[in-house]
Phi, psi and omega in degrees: 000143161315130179282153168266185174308296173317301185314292172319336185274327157302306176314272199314289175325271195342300182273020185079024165227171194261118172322317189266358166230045194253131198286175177275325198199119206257160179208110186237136170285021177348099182239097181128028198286287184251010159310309206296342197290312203292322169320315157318313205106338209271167184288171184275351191275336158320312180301323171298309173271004150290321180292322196293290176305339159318308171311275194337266202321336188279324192272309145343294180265215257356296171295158079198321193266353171080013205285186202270288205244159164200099161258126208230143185285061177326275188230142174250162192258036157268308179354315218284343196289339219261170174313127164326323163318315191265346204270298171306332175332292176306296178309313198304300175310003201244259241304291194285015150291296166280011149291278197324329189242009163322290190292004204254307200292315175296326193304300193289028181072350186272146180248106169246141190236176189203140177245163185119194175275158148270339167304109169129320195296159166251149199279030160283303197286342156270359199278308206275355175272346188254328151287354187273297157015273190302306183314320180260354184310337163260015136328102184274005186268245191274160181267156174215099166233142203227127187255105182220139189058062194233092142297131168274355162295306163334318177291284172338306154306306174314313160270349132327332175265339163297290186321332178297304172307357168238356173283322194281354197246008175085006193259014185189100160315140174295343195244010157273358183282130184211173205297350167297316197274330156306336183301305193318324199247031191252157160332301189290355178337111152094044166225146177276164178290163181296161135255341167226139167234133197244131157239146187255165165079041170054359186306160149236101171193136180297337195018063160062094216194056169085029179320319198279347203252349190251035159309310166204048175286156189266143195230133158217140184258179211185132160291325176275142182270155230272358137329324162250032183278113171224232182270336167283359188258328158268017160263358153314281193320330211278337204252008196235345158282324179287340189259013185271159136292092205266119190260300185069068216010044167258177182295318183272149148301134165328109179277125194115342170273152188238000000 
């Protein structure tokens, strides 16, 4: 069952954080699927399906810390580059993710959603994103958002091409555009922006990654890669977030901001 606000918060003490300094919105670079399988010795699709599970446990405290959003780097649209073999690999595992976590996604309350292009995905696998989609839409707990077949350039272009198109259709002045109109017209249209974004396996890079949205999301890396990534390794992040000082380019930390 969903913890409630109270449970969560209890929750969230227990485990050396502040209720009150906690983000609204996590945004993660799951990275190291299959370095961590190859280190081993093992095929890399291990490493994956290892990583699925991880999602599962990650996505679990999440609900339990009461947070807003948890957006997780599914798949990208460079992926497509990778063997064909590991490229279905991968689809086969998102399809028998979302069977599997169907009922997990109602019991726990979560409203899950998905950013990207649909081009490419086949359409077993949009069929089954678009039902957990109808089913959870009036879910009020953590956003569970899964960015597949996902650039943020590739978004950025997609929304320039909205804004145009409403500039040509007369429903929207050029000289109203503003950073608003840009949001708006974004995958995330209507999601507050991360406030911490953790990428694993120690790389330091955003890799076309929320760009217009981690604006002045707080970034923490981890050497470990996300098969061993867990619920103590995010409340690492969580208690090394709780402790920045959020400016958002001002002189002062923002009050009220974490």
């Amino acid at each position: 069952m969903p913890f409630t606000p109270t449970e969560a918060a209890a929750h969230v003490r227990s485990v050396g954080l502040d209720p009150d300094r906690m983000p609204r919105h996590i945004a993660v670079i799951m990275d190291g699927n299959g370095r961590w399988a190859v280190e081993r010795g093992d095929p890399r699709f291990t490493g994956h399906v290892r990583g699925t599970q991880i999602v599962r446990d990650i996505v679990d405290e999440c609900c339990h810390l009461g947070l807003g959003q948890l957006t997780l780097y599914c798949f990208s649209v460079e992926n497509w580059k990778r063997p064909a073999a590991e490229v279905a690999m991968l689809m086969g595992l998102l399809k028998e993710y979302l069977l599997a976590e169907r009922d997990r996604i109602l019991r726990e309350n979560i409203r899950f959603t998905v950013i990207g292009r649909r081009e490419g995905i086949s359409d077993d696998v949009q069929a089954e994103m678009d039902t957990n989609i109808r089913l959870s839409r009036d879910n009020t707990g953590l956003t569970l958002c899964l960015a597949i077949n996902y650039g943020s350039r590739t978004e950025i272009v997609d929304a320039m091409r909205s804004v145009a198109r409403q500039v040509q259709a007369g429903t929207l002045a050029a000289d109203t555009i503003d950073e608003a109109t840009v949001s708006n017209a974004l995958y995330t249209a209507g999601m507050p922006d991360p406030d911490l974004l953790i990428r694993t396996a120690g790389e330091m890079r955003v890799s076309n990654y929320l760009l217009w949205q981690i604006s002045y999301a707080e970034l923490w890396v981890t050497q470990k890669c996300w098969p061993d990534f867990d619920a103590a390794t995010l409340h690492e992040a969580l208690k090394d977030f709780a402790n920045r000082e959020r400016r958002f380019g001002g002189l002062q930390p923002v009050k009220g901001a974490v």
